[in-house]
N, C-alpha and C positions, 0 to 999 in steps of 0.2 A: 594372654596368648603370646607365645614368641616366634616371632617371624623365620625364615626359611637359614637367613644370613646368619642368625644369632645360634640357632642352632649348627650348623657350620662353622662357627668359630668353636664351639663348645665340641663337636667333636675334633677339632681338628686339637687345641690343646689336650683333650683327654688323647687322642692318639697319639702326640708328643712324647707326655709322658711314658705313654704304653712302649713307645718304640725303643726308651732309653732302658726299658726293661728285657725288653727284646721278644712283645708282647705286641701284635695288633689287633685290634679289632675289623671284621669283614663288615665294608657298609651295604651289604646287600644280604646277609646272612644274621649278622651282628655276632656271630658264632669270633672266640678269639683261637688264635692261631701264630707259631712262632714266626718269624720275620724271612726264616727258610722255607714255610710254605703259604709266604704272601706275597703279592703283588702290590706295587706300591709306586704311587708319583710322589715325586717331591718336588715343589718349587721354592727357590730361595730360601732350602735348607727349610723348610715347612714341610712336613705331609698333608697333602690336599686330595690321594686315595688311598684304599685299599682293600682288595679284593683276594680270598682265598683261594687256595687253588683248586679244590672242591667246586666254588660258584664259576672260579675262570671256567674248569673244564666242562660245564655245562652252561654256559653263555659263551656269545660274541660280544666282547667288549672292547668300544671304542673308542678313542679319546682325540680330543681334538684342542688347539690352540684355539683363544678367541682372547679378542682384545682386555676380558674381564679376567681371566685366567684358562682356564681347560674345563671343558666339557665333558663329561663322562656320559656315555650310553650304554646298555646294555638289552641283549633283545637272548631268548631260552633258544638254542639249537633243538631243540623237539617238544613236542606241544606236554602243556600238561594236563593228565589224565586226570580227572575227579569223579572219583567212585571208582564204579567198574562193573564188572558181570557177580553176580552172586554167588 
């Protein structure tokens, strides 16, 4: 089983790569998208997010400094519907 961290490193190299291609992947969608319509943090020349702009425009996403690196949240601006009327 691989832990929380290990997978975080693994995406964060695979998004490396992506980025020099001019390619990222959404880690809320996983859907990829070019670097013009993504959202993205970078620390110390590392990418540590990124987010479409498809899920930006339907989330509040928040990010915050912490002593480990940045936090990311995310919460849906309107509820989601499952199902529906017949």
């Amino acid at each position: 089983m691989t832990d929380a961290g290990a997978l975080q490193r693994a995406w964060a190299r695979q998004a490396q790569l992506d980025a020099e291609r001019g390619v990222i992947e959404c880690r809320m969608c996983r859907r990829r998208s070019g670097l013009d319509k993504t959202l993205t943090i970078w620390r110390d020349g590392v990418l540590v997010f990124a987010v479409c702009d498809r899920c930006a425009g339907s989330h509040d996403v928040l990010r915050s400094p912490t002593d480990a690196g940045i936090e990311v949240r995310a919460r849906r601006r309107r509820p989601v519907v499952l199902g529906g009327s017949p």
